[in-house]
C-alpha positions in Angstrom: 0.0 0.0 0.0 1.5 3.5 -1.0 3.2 5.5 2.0 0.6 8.4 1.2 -3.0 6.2 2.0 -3.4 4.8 5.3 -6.1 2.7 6.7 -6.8 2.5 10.3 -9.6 0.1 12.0 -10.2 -0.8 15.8 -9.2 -4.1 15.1 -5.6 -3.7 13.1 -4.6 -0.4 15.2 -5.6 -2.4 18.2 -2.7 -5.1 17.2 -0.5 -2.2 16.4 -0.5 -0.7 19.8 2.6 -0.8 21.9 3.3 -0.8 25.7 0.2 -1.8 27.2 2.0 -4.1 29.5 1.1 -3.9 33.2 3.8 -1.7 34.9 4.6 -1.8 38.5 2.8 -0.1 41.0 4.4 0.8 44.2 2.0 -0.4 47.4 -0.4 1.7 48.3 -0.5 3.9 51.3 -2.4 2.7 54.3 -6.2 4.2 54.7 -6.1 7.3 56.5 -7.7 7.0 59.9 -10.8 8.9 59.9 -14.6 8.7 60.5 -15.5 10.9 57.4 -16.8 10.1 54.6 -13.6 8.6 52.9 -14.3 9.7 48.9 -14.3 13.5 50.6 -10.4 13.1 52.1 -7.4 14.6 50.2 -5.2 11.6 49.0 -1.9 11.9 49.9 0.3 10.8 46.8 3.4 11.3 48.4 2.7 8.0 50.5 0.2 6.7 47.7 2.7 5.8 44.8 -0.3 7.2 42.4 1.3 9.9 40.5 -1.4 12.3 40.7 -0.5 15.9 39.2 -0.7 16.2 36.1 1.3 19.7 36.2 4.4 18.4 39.0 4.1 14.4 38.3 6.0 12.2 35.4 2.8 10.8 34.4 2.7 10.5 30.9 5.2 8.5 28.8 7.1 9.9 25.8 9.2 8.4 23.4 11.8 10.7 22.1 14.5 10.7 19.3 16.7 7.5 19.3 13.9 5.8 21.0 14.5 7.2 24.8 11.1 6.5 26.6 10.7 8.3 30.0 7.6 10.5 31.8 6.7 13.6 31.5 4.7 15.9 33.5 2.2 18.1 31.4 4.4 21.1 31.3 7.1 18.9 30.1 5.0 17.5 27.1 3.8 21.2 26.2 7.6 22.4 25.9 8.4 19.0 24.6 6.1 19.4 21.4 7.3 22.9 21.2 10.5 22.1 20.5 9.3 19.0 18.4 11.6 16.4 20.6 8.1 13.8 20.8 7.9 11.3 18.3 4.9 9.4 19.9 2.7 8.9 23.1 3.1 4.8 23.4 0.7 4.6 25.9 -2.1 5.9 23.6 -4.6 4.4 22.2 -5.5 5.0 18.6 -8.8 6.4 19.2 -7.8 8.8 21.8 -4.8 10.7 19.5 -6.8 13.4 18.0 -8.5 14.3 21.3 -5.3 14.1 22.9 -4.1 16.4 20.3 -7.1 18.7 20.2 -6.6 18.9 23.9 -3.2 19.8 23.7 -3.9 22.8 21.0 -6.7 24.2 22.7 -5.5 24.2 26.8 -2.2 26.0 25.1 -4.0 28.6 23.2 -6.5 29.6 25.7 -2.9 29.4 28.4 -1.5 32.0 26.1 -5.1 34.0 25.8 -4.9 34.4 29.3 -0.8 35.4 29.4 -1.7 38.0 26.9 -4.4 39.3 29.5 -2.4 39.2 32.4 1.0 41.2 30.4 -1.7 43.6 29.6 -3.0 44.1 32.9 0.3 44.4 33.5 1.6 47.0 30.9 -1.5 49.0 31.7 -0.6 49.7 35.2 3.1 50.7 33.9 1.7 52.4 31.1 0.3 55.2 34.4 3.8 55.9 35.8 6.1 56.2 32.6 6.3 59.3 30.5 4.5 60.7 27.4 7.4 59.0 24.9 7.5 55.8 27.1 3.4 55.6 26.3 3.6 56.3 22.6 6.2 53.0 22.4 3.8 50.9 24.3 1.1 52.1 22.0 2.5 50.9 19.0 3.8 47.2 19.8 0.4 47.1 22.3 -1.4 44.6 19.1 2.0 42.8 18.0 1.5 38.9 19.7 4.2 38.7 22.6 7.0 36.2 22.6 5.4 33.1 20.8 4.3 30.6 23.4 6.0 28.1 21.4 9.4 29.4 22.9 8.0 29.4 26.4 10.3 26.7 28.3 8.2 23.7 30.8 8.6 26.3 34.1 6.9 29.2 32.0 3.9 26.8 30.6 3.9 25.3 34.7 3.2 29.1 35.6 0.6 29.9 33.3 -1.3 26.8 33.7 -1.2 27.1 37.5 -2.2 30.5 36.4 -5.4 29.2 34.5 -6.7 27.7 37.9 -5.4 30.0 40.2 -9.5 31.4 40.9 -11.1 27.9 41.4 -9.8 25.1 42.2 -5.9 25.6 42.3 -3.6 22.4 41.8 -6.1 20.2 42.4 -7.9 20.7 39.0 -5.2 18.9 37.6 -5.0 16.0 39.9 -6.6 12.9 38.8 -7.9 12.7 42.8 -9.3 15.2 44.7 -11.4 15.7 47.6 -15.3 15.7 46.0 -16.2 19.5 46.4 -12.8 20.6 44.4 -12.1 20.4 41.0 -9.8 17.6 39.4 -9.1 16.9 36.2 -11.9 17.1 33.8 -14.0 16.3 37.1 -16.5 19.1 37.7 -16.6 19.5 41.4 -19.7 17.4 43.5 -20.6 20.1 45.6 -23.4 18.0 47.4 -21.0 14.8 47.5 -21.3 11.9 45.7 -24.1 10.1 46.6 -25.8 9.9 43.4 -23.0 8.6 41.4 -23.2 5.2 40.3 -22.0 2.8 37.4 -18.7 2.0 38.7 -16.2 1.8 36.0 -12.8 -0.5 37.5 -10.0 0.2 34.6 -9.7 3.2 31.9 -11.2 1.3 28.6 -14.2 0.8 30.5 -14.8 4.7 30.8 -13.8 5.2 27.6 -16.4 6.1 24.5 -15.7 2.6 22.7 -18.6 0.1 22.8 -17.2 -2.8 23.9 -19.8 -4.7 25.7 -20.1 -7.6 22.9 -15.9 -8.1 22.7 -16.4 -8.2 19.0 -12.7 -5.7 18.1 -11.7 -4.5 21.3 -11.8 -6.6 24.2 -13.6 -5.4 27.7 -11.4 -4.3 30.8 -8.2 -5.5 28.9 -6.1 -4.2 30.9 -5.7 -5.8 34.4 -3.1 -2.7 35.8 -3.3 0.8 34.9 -1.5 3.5 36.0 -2.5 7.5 36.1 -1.8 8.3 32.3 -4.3 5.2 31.2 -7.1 7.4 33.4 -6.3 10.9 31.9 -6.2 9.8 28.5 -9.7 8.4 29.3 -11.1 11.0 30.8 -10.0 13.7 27.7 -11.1 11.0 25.1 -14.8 10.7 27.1 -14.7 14.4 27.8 -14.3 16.0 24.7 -15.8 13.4 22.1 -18.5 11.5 23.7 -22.0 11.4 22.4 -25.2 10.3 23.9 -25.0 7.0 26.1 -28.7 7.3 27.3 -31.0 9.4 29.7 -28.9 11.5 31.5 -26.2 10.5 29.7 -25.4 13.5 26.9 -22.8 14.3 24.5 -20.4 17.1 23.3 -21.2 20.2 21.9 -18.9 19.7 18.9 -21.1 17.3 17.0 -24.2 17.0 15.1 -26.5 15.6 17.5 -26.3 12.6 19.9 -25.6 9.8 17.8 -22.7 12.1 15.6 -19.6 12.3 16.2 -16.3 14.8 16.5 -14.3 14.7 13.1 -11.2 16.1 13.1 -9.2 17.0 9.5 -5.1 18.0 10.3 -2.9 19.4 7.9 1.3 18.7 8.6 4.3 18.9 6.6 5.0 15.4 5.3 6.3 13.4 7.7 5.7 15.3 10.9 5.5 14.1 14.0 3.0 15.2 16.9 5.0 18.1 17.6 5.0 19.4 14.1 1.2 19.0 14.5 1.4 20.8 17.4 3.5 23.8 16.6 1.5 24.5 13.4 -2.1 24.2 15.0 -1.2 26.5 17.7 0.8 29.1 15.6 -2.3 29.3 13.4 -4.0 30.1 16.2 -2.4 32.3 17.9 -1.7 34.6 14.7 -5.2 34.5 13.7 -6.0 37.1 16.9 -4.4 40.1 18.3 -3.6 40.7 21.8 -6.9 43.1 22.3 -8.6 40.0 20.9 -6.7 37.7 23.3 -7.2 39.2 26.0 -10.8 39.5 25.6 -11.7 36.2 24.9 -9.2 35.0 28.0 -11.9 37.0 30.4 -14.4 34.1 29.1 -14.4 30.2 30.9 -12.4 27.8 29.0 -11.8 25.0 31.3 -15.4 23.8 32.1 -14.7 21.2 34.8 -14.0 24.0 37.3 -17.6 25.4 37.7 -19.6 23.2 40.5 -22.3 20.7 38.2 -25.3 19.1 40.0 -28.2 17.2 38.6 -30.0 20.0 37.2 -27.4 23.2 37.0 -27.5 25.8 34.8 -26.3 25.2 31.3 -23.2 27.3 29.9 -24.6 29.9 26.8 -21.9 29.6 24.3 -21.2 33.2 23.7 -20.3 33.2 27.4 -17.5 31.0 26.9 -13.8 31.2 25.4 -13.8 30.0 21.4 -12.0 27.1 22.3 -13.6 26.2 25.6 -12.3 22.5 26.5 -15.7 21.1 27.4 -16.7 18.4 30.1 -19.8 16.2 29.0 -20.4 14.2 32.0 -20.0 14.0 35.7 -17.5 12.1 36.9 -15.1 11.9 39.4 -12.1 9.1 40.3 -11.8 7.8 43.7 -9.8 5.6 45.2 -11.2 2.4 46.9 -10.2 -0.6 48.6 -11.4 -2.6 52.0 -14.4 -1.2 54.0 -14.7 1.8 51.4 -15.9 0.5 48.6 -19.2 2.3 47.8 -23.0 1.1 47.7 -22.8 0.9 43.8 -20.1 -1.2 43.5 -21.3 -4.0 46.3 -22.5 -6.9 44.7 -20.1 -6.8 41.2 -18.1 -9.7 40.1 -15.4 -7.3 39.2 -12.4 -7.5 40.8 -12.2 -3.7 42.8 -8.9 -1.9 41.4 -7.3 1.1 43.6 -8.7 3.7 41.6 -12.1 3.6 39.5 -14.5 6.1 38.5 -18.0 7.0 39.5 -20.4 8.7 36.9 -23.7 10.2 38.0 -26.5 11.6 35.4 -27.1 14.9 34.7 -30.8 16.8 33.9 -29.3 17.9 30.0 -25.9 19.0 28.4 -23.1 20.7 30.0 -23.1 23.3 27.1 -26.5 24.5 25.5 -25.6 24.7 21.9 -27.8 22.0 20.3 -29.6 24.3 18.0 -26.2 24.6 16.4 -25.8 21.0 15.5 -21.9 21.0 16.3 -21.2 24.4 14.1 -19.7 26.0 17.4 -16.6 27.0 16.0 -14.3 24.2 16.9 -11.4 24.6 14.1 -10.6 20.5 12.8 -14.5 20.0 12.2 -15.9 20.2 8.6 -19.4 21.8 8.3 -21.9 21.2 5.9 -23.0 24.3 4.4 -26.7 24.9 4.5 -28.6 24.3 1.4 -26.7 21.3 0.2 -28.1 18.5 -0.5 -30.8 18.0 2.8 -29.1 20.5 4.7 -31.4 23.6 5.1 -29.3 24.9 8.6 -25.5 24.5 8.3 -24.2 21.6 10.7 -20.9 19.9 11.5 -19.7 16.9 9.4 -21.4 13.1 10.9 -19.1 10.5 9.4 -20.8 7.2 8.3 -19.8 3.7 8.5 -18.2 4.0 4.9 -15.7 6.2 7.0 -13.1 8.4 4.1 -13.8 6.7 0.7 -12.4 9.0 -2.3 -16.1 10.2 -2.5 -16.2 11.8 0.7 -12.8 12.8 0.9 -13.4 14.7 -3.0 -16.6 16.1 -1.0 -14.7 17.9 1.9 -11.9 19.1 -0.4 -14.0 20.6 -3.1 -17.8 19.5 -3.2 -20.4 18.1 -5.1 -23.6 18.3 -6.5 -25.6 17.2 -3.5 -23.1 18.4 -0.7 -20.6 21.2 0.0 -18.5 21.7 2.7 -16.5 24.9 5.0 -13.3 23.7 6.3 -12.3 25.7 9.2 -8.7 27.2 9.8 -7.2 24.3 10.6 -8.7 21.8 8.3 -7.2 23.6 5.3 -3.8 24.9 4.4 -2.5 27.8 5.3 -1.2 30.7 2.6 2.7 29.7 4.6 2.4 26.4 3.7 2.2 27.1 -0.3 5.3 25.8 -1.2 5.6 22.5 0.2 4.4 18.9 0.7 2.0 18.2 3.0 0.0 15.4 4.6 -3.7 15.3 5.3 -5.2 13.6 8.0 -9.0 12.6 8.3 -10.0 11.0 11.4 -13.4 10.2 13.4 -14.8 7.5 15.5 -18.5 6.7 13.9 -21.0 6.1 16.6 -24.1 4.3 16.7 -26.8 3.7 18.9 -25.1 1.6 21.5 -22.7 1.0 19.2 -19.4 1.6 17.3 -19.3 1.3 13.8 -15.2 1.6 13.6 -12.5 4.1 13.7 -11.6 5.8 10.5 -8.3 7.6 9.7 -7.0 8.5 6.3 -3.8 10.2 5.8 -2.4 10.9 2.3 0.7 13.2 1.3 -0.6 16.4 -1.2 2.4 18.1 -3.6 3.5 21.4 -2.8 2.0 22.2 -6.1 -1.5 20.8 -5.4 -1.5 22.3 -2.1 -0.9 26.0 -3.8 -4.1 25.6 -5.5 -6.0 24.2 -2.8 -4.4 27.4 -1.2 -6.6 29.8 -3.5 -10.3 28.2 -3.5 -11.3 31.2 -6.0 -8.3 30.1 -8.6 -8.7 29.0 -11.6 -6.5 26.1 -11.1 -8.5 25.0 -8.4 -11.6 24.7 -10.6 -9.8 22.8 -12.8 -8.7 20.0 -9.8 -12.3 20.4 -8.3 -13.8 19.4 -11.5 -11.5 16.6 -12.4 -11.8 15.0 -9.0 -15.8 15.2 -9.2 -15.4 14.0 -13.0 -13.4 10.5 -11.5 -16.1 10.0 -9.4 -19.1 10.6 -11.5 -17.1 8.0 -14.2 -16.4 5.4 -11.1 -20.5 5.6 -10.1 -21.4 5.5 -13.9 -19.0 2.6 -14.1 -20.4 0.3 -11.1 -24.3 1.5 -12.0 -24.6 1.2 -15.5 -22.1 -1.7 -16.6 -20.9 -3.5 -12.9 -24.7 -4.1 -10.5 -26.6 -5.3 -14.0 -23.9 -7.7 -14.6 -23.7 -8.6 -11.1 -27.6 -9.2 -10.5 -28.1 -11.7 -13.5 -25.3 -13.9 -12.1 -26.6 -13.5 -8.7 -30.0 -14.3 -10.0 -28.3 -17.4 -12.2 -29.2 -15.7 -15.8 -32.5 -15.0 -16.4 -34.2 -13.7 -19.0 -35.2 -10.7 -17.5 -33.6 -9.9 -13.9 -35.2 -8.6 -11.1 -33.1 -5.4 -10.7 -35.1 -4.5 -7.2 -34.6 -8.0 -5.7 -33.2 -7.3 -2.0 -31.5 -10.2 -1.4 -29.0 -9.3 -4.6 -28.7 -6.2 -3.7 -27.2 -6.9 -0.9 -25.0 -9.5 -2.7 -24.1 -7.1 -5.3 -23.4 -4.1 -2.5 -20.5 -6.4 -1.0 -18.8 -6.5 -4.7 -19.1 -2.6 -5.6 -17.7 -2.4 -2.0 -14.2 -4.1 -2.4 -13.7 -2.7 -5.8 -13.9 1.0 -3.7 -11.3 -0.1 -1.4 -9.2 -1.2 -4.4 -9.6 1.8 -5.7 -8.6 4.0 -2.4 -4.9 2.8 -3.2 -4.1 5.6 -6.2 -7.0 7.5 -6.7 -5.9 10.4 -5.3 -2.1 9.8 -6.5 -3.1 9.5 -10.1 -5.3 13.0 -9.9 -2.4 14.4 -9.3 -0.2 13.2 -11.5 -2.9 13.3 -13.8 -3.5 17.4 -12.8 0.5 18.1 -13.1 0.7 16.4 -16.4 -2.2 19.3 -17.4 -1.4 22.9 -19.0 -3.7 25.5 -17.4 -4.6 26.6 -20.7 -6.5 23.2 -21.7 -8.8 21.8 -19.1 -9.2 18.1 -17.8 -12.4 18.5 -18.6 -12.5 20.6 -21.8 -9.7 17.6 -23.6 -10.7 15.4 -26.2 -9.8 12.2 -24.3 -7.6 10.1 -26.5 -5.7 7.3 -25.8 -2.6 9.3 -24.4 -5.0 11.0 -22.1 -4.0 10.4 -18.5 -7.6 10.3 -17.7 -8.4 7.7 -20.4 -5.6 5.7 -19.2 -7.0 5.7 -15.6 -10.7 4.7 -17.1 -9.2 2.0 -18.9 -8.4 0.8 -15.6 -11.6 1.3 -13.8 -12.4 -1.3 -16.8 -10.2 -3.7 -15.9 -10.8 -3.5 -12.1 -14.9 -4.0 -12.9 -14.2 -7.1 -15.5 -12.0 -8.2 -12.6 -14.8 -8.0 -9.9 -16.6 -10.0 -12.3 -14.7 -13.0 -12.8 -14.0 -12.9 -8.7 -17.8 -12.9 -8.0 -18.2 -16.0 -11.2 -16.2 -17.6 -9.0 -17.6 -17.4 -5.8 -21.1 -17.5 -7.1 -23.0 -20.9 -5.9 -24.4 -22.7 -8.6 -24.4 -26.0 -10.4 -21.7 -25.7 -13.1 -24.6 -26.1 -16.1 -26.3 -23.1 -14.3 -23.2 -21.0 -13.7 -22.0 -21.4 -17.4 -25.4 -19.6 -18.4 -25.5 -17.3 -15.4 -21.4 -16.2 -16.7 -22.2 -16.2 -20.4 -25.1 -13.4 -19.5 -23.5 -11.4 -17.2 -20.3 -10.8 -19.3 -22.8 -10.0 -22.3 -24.6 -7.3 -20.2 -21.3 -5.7 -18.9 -19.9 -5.6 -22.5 -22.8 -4.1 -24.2 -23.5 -1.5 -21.2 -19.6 -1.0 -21.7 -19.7 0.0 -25.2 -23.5 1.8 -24.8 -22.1 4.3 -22.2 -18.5 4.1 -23.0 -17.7 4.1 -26.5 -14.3 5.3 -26.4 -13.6 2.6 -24.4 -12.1 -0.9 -25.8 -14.4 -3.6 -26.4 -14.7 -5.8 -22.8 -12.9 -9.1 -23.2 -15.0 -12.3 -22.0 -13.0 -14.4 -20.7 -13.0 -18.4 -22.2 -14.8 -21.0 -20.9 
């Protein structure tokens, strides 16, 4: 398979994933003496061997350049992918990397927001003692961004996070276990305690958003140790891109609807790592504002799990929140059990009771009351649908389907269609800087079901430097010229497997009858599976031959304004699409049950329909060659 195209499932990334072996814990601390209720006392971590902290504790594990694995406390990872020395996470699970990463983007930019406010404040009250010249200086660098926070070394990002929390909730909204009424990590504090949180989840996967229950891909409660990353990587991948589990049970702001889901679209230069990811996300971010801006947008919440939430509190309006708010979807807190405090809810499992699990409880709606948006709150990796395409009469974020990034959707995002159009936001598109070389796309998004999981989907591919120029300049004519090649190979690879392929197909299904029933269900369902692979065998070079097949093009004649002749790079490529359907054929002859007097009919009639509906709609084309008997 090309380096450019890359498919990812639950079930192959699952056998890809590295380091999930148990590591050693150290034993935990003995249960403080006391009479209280024991989920409401501070846990000592200096005695518990749980690294708790996210902003003072090593717990998340890098790999580094030459292979050097160690922990990293967040500050560390922050300077780390600022200086690009990450090459992976190895303790993350597929699923999880784009929230991860989307995390990552968004707590930095709204860090340096609130930096910018704070040097402001800062410059304001300096700005009363200096002179009249000293004032005139300030006044023209006062909208110039300050010293890029992607220079800001791990004890500056430890300040300004600290900084971020400093109001409500302190240190302890970045510990993965606190006392109930404080803030921890993406854990809204319980003001009124938690006794109405149930459904006891023992290990990480278990509060994760994969479906698991039926251990069809991923396997339930895998892991039989866990440490602290395993839980925060949990909690952001729940957090952020969770959709409706149920009553009480809600989803994220950033999709369409309960049953949607969060799709993220990533530009890098080829070959980047997370940090290159990183760096660019951020820096696009942070240019795209002034400091005036900055700093008023900083005055608005961005870290939702530090605002008390009972069963029926007040929603958040989403003009009263920061642009990149880092949302919190459902209550839940960690705790740590063992012995004589293991809670009501959990009495009576067969599960064996781990040090640390987590508690959910319900909640009376969604954290964030932005459903009349359908997910087009501004978050800047999500596609939207424009409004009037296709069904669409309100704009609303991209839902992927079970087909996942086929060439058809993937030609949809980048430049439209007939029935659907798309907006990609700052991020999902390449930036003017990034002209003049190659870069790689990524498309990723976990479809969701009702109660289920219809797979993980990523698709990366690498785009020219000379492709991404035109995909640069939307209002170009070179990128009219791409956009209508790309819709052309589909509309040919649809007219292909419609007109010529599916007949063929149903009258060997249906053993070659005189006329066919082209509505039968049961073939079409037979015939669905066919048209199916030959998509996935077209994945490998469709987008590599456009192109090639663009390059090879002077501006001055069209793709679609050519004569197509034999030398035409698009003829060539349709010749194939030929081939690939005649091949489907004979693979389907083949695995067709039938007696071999029956099949010999049923062969001898399909080929005959797919060469006449071959030269009917395709004329240009070579005549189809039946294969012998």
């Amino acid at each position: 398979m090309p380096e450019y195209l890359e498919w990812q499932t639950l079930e192959g990334k699952a056998l890809a994933e590295r380091n999930w072996q148990s590591q050693p814990q150290t034993p935990a601390a003995q249960q403080a003496e006391s009479t209280a209720d024991p989920l409401l006392q501070p846990i000592d971590v200096r005695t518990s061997g749980f690294p708790n902290s996210l902003l003072t504790d090593p717990v998340f594990t890098v790999e580094r350049a030459g292979g050097v694995m160690g922990g990293s406390t967040l500050p560390q990872v922050l300077h780390g992918l600022c200086r690009d020395e990450i090459v992976s996470f190895p303790r993350l699970r597929p699923h999880q990397a784009p929230a991860w990463h989307a995390f990552l983007v968004q707590l930095a930019a709204i860090a340096a927001d609130a930096d910018t406010q704070n040097t402001q404040k800062k410059n304001t009250q300096k700005k009363n003692t200096q002179t009249k010249n000293t004032q005139t200086k300030n006044t023209k660098t006062k909208n110039t961004r300050r010293p890029a926070a992607l220079q800001w070394t791990a004890a500056q990002w430890l300040a300004c996070l600290r900084n971020l929390t400093a109001a409500a909730g302190g240190d302890d909204a970045w510990k993965l276990l606190a006392a109930a009424d404080r803030p921890a990590f993406l854990q809204p504090p319980a003001a009124d305690g938690l006794h109405d949180y149930r459904s006891p989840a023992h290990t990480p996967d278990v509060l994760d958003i994969l479906v698991v229950a039926k251990n069809h891909d991923v396997k339930h409660m895998r892991r039989d140790s866990v440490t602290a990353e395993d839980w925060a990587f949990a909690l952001i991948s729940l957090q952020t891109q969770e959709g409706v589990m149920g009553a009480g049970k809600y989803g994220v702001a950033r999709m369409n609807g309960g049953y949607g889901n969060r799709t993220y679209v990533n530009w890098v230069r080829q070959r980047g790592g997370p940090g290159a990811a990183f760096r660019r996300d951020l820096s696009l971010l942070l240019n795209t504002v002034n400091n005036a801006a900055a700093a008023s947008r900083a005055q608005r919440p961005g870290l939702l799990w530090l605002q008390p939430w009972a069963f029926a509190e007040q929603q958040f309006q989403l003009d009263e929140l920061h642009p990149l708010f880092i949302e919190v979807c459902r209550r839940v807190r960690l705790v740590r059990m063992g012995g004589d405090n293991t809670p009501a809810a959990a009495v009576g499992t067969s599960v064996k009771l781990a040090e640390i699990m987590a508690l959910q409880a319900c909640s009376a709606g969604t954290r964030v009351h932005a459903a009349h948006h359908r997910g087009v709150v501004g978050d800047p990796w999500m596609p939207v649908q424009r409004p009037g395409a296709g069904a669409a009469d309100h704009a609303r974020a991209l839902s992927i389907t079970a087909e996942g990034f086929s060439f058809r959707r993937v030609v949809e995002l980048l430049f439209g269609s007939e029935r659907r159009s798309y907006e990609l936001p700052l991020l999902a598109r390449p930036a003017a800087a990034e002209a003049a070389q190659t870069m790689q796309v990524t498309f990723t998004g976990l479809c969701r079901g009702q109660g289920k999981t219809h797979g993980f989907h990523q698709r990366s591919m690498a785009v020219p430097a000379a492709v991404v120029r035109v995909l640069c300049d939307p209002a170009s004519e070179s990128f009219a010229c791409l956009a209508q090649m790309a819709r052309n190979r589909v509309e040919l690879v649809s007219q292909v497997q419609g007109k010529c392929l599916r007949p063929a197909l149903i009258s060997l299904f249906q053993k070659g009858p005189k006329e066919p029933d082209w509505n039968k269900p049961c073939s079409d369902q037979l015939v669905s599976s066919w048209l199916a692979h030959m998509d996935h065998l077209l994945e490998a070079d469709f987008f590599d031959n456009l192109w090639a097949e663009f390059l090879s093009r002077p501006l001055s004649r069209p793709a679609f304004q050519q004569e197509r002749g034999e030398a035409d790079p698009e003829h060539l490529w349709l010749l194939s699409v030929q081939g690939l359907a005649c091949r489907m054929l004979t693979l389907a002859a083949e695995a067709a049950p039938a007696c071999h007097e029956r099949l010999l009919l049923a062969d001898a009639c399909a080929w005959n329909i797919l060469e006449g509906a071959f030269f009917k709609n395709f004329a240009q084309l070579p005549s189809v060659q039946t294969p012998a008997a």
